[in-house]
C-alpha positions as CSV (number, residue, x, y, z in Angstrom):
1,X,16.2,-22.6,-51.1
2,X,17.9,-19.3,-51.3
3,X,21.2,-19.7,-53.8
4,X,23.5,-17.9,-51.1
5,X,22.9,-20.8,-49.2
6,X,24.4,-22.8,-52.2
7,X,27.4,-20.4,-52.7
8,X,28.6,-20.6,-48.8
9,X,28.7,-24.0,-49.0
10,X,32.1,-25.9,-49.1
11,X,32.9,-27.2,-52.6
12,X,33.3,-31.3,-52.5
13,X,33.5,-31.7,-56.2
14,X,30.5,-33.7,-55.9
15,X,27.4,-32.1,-57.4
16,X,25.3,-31.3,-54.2
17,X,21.2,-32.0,-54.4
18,X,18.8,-30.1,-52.4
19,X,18.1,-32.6,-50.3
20,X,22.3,-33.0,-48.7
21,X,21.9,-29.1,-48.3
22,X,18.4,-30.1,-46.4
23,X,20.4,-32.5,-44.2
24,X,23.3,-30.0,-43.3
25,X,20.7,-27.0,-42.7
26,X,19.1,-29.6,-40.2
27,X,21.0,-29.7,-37.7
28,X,22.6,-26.4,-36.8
29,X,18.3,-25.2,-37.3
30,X,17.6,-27.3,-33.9
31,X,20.7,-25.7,-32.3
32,X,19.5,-22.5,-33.7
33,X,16.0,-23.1,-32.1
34,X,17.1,-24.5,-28.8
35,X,19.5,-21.4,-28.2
36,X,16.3,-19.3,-29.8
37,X,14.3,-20.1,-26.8
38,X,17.4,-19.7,-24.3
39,X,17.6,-16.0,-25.7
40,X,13.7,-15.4,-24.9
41,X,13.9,-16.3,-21.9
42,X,16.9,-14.1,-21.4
43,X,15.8,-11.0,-22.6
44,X,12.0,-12.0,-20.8
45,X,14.3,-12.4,-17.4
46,X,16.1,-9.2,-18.2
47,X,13.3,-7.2,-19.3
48,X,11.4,-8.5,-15.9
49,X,14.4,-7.5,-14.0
50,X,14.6,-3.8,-15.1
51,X,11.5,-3.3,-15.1
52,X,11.0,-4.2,-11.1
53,X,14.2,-2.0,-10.7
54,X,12.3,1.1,-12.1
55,X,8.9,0.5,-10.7
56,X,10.8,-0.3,-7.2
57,X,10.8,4.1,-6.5
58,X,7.3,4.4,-7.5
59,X,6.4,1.7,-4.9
60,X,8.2,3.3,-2.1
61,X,6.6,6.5,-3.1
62,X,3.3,4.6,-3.3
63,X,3.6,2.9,0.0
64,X,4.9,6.2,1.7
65,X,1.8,7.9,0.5
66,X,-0.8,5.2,2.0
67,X,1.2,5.3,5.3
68,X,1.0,9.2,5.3
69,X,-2.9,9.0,4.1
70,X,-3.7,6.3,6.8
71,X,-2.2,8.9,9.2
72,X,-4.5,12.0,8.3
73,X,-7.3,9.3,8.3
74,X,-6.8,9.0,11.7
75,X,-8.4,11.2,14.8
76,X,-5.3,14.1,15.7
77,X,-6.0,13.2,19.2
78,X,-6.2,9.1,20.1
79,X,-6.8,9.5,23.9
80,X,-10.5,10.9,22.9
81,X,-13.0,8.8,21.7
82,X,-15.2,9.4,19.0
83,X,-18.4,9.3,19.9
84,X,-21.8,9.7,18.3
85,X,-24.5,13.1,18.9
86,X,-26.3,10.9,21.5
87,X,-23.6,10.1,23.7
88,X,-22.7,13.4,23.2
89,X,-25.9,14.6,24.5
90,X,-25.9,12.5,27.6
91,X,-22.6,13.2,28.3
92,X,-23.5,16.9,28.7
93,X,-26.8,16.3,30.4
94,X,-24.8,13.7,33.2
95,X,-21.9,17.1,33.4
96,X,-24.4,20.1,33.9
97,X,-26.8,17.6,36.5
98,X,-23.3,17.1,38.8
99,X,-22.5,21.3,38.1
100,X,-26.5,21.8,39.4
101,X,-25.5,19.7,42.4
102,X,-22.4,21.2,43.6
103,X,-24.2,24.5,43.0
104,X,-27.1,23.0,45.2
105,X,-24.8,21.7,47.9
106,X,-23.2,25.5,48.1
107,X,-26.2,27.2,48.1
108,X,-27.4,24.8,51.3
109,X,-24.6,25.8,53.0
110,X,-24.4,29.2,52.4
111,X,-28.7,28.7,53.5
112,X,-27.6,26.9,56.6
113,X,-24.4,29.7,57.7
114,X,-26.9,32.3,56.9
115,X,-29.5,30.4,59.7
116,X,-26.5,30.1,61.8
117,X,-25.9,34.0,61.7
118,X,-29.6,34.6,62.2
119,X,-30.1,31.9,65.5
120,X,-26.8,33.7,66.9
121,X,-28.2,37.4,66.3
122,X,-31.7,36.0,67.7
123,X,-30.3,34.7,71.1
């Protein structure tokens, strides 16, 4: 046992053994101990605390970035669909096969005004 122990001890007159100063340093050790783990859990509460309130910008930050990344992800223009080379393909085969037909249909009647013009000069 450290002797400064000894000295701060209250003087009874009595000579005091090792084992009364055991007694005495009992007590106030459990209080010691039970207020020891209040602390931790203080300071682990604290610390927890503070450091949520500075990671809570870098999140916002962090989720800001994902929404604007998710954004660019997506097509510029939703109304048009995405679709593959083939599709593509067959799309422009269907488009120039109804362009050949109108063309057909106006060069018919341009055929048949131009018969017209001829049975009128004939007669």
């Amino acid at each position: 046992m450290d002797t400064t122990d000894e000295q701060n001890l209250p003087d009874t007159g009595e000579p005091t053994s090792s084992s009364d100063t055991d007694q005495q340093n009992v007590a106030p050790l459990s209080d010691i101990l039970s207020r020891e783990d209040e602390i931790i859990q203080y300071i682990k509460d604290k610390a927890t605390k503070e450091t949520l309130k500075s990671l809570a910008p870098l999140l916002e930050k962090l989720e800001e970035a994902v929404k604007q990344q998710q954004q660019e992800n997506l097509p510029q223009n939703p109304a048009i669909p995405v679709i593959n080379y083939d599709e593509q393909l067959k799309n422009l085969q269907e488009i120039s096969q109804e362009k050949m037909k109108a063309k057909e249909m106006k060069v018919a009647e341009r055929l048949g005004k131009l018969q017209a013009k001829l049975a009128n000069i004939r007669k």
